[in-house]
C-alpha positions, -999 to 999 in steps of 0.1 A, spaced: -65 188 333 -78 159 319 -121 155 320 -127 122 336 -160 106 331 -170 114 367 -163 149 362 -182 154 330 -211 138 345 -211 163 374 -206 193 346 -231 181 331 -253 180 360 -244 217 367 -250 228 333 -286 216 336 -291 236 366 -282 268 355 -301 294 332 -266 294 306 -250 330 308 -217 344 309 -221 346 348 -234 311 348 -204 300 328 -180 323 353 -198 300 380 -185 270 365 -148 284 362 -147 290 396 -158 258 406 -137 235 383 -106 258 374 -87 235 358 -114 227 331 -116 257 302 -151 268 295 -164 283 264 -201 302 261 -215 310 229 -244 299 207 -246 268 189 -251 288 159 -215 298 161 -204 256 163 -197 238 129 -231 222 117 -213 191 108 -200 186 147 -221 167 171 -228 175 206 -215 148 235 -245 163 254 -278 174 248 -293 194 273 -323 212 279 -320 242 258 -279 236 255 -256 214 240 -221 205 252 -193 197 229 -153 189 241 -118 208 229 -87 200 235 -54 224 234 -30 195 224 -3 208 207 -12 244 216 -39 250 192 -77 244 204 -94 223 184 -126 204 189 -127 163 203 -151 137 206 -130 119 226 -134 125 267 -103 110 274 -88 139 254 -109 165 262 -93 196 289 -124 222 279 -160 220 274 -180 245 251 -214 254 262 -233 260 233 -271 278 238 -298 260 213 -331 285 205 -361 278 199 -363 291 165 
């Protein structure tokens, strides 16, 4: 499933409203099934990638599975996943 605009803004809006655990990311599969979530630090994202969002305490990036391998997007119109990355305060 394809992330429309719309539909990112309203992830994004979630996102922001949860403390960012694996439940919280759970939450979110439930409630958009068709979108694939990923949960981890941003630690474990490539320095040199940016994120589309910058949250309070989290960052958001976008994959897509074209072609059967995951790989990471800039572009919405391409994106069918969303990575949740957590920022510390270190």
């Amino acid at each position: 499933m394809p992330i429309e605009a719309n539909l990112f803004d309203a992830i994004t809006t979630r996102a922001a409203e949860l403390e960012l655990s694996e439940s919280s990311i759970a939450h979110l599969r439930r409630e958009w099934p068709g979108i694939h979530f990923t949960f981890c630090s941003e630690d474990d994202v490539p320095a040199r990638l940016k994120p589309v969002f910058e949250g309070q305490g989290f960052n958001l990036y976008l994959v897509n599975n074209a072609d059967h391998c995951v790989a990471f997007t800039s572009q919405l119109e391409a994106a069918t996943g969303i990575v949740l990355a957590t920022v510390s305060e270190d």
